[in-house]
C-alpha positions in Angstrom: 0.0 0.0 0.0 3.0 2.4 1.2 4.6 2.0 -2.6 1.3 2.6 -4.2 0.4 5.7 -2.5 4.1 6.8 -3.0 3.6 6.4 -7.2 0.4 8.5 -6.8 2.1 10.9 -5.3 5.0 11.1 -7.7 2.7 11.2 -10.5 0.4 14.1 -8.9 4.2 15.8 -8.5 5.1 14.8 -12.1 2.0 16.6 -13.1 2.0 19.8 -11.1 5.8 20.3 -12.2 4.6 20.4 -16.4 1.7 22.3 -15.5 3.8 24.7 -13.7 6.8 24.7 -16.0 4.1 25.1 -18.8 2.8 28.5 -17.2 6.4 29.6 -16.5 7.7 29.4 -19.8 4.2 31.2 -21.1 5.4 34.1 -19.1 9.1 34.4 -20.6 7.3 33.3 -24.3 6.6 36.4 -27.4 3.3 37.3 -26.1 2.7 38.7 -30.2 3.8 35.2 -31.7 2.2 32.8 -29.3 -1.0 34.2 -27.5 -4.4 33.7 -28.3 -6.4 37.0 -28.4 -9.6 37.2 -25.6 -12.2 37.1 -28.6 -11.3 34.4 -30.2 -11.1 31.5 -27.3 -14.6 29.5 -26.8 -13.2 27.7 -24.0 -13.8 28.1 -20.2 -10.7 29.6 -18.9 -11.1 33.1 -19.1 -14.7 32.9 -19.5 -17.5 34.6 -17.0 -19.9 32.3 -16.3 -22.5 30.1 -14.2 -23.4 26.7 -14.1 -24.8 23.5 -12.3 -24.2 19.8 -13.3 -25.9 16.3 -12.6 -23.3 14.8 -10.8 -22.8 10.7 -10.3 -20.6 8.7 -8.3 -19.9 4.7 -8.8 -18.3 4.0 -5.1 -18.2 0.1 -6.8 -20.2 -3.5 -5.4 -21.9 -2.8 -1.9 -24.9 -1.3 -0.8 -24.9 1.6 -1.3 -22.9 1.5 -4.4 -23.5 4.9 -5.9 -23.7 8.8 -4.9 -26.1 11.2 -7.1 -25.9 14.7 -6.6 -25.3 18.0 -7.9 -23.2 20.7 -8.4 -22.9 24.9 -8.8 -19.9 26.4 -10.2 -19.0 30.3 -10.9 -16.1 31.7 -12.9 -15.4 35.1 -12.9 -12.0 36.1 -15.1 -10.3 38.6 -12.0 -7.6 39.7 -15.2 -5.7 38.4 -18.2 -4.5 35.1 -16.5 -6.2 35.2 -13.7 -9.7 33.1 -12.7 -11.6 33.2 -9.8 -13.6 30.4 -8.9 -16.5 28.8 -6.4 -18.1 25.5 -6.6 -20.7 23.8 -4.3 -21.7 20.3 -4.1 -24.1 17.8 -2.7 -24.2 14.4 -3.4 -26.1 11.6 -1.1 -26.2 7.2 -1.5 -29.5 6.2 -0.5 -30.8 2.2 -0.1 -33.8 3.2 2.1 -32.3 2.1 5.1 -28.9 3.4 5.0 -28.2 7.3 3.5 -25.3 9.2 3.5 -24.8 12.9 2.6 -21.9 14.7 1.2 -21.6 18.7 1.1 -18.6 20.7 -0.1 -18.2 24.4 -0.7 -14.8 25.8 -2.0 -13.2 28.6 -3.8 -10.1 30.0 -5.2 -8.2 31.2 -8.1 -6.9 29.7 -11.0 -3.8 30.7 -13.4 -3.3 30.3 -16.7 -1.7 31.1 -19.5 -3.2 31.1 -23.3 -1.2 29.8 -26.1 -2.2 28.8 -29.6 -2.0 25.2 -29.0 -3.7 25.5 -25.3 -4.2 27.0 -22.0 -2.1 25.2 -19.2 -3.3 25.9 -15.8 -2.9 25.7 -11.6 -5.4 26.1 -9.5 -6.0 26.6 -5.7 -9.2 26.0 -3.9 -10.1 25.8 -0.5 -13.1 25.1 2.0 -15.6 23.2 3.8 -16.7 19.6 3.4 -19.8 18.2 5.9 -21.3 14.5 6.0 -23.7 12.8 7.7 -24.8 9.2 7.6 -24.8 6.1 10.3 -26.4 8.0 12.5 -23.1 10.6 12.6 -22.3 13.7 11.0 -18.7 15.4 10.6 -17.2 18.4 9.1 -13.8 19.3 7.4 -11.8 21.9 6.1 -10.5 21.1 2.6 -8.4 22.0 -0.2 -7.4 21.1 -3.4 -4.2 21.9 -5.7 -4.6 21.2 -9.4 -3.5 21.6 -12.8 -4.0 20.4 -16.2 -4.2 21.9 -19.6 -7.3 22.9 -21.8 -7.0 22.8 -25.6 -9.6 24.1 -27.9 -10.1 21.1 -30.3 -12.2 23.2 -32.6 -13.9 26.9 -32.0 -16.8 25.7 -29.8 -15.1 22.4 -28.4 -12.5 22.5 -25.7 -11.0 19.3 -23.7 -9.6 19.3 -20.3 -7.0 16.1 -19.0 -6.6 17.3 -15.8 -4.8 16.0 -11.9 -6.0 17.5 -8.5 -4.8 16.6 -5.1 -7.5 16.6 -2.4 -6.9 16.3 1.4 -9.9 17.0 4.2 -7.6 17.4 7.3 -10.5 16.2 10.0 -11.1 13.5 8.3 -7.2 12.3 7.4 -7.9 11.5 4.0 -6.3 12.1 1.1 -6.8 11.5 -2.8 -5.3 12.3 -6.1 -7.9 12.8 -9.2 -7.0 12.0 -12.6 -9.7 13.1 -15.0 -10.8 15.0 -18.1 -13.7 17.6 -19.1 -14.8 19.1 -21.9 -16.9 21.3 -23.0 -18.9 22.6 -26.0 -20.1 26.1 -26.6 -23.4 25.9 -28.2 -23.8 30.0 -28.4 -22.0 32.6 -26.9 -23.9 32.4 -23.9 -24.7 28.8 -23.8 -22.3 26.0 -23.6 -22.8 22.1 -22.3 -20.3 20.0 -20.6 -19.1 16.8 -19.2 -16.2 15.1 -17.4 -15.2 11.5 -15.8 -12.6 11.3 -13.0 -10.4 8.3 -11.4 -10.6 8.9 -7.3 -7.6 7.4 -6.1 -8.4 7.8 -2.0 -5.5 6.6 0.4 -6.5 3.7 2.5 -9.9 3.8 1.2 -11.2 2.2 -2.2 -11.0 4.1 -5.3 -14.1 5.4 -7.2 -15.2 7.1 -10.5 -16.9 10.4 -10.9 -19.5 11.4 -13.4 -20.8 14.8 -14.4 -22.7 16.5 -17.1 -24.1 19.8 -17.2 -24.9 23.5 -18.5 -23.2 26.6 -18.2 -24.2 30.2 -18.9 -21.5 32.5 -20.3 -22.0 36.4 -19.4 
């Protein structure tokens, strides 16, 4: 177990380093030869905008073996470069006679850096995660430290490989996400979306996150 939390861990390392080293050299790069004007990017980096998601989580053979939710998100662009971010979610497994319910609120900024070929990020968020279930309830404070890089596959179509670390201190846990999203801008307002992530939890079994949702662009 010890070795195979310690390759998850190099890897999430292995990951922030290129996402870092990406936004580094973006900053030392010919702005004029390499940047992506404002107007023309229909990704969601840079964007303005609000949006909630059907969110679903397989948490594999048992009873209960899945979580359904949802989730609210807000972007709001803070400068060139510069996001800032909130996201709230709710999710609860229910069999009838055994429920459990998740809550989560964070914020937090993320950076970025737009080139033609992409827009290589990190990201900082931080907040409060409650549960209740078992006849016990708990709360946390949480964080999470990502990055990941969103290329624009066509105008309206971006896709999003992505790795977050994620530790709740009260509760001692620990994961490392590996995921992507995408998303597709239907109108300049209106775009839809939809990612799957690998939960790799320390000590705990793994899972696999589903979400897909709407977003409106102001």
């Amino acid at each position: 177990m010890k070795q195979k939390t310690n390759i998850r861990f190099h890897l999430l390392a292995a990951a922030a380093v290129f996402g870092l080293a990406l936004s580094a050299s973006a900053q030392t790069t010919d702005a004029a030869s390499t940047a992506v004007p404002a107007d023309t990017s229909w990704g969601q980096l840079g964007s303005g905008y609000s949006g909630a998601a059907f969110t679903y989580t397989d948490i594999g053979n048992g009873s209960p073996s899945a979580l359904r939710g949802f989730g609210l998100d807000y972007n709001l662009p803070m400068r060139a470069g510069m996001d800032w971010n909130f996201a709230y979610n709710w999710g609860r497994a229910d069999t009838g006679a055994l429920r459990l319910t998740q809550q989560a609120a964070m914020g937090g900024l993320t950076a970025f850096t737009a080139f033609a070929w992409g827009k290589p990020y990190v990201q900082a968020l931080a907040g409060w995660e409650w549960q209740r279930g078992l006849g016990a309830s708990d709360n946390s404070f949480a964080y999470t430290l990502g990055t990941g890089v969103e290329f624009q596959v066509a105008k309206p179509i971006v896709v999003t490989p992505f790795v977050n670390f994620v530790r709740a201190t009260s509760y001692s846990r620990s994961e490392v996400d590996y995921g992507v999203k995408t998303a597709y801008r239907l109108t300049k307002e209106w775009s839809l979306s939809a990612s799957v992530q690998y939960n790799a939890v320390v000590h705990q079994k793994d899972d696999i996150g589903y979400t897909a949702g709407v977003q409106y662009h102001f």
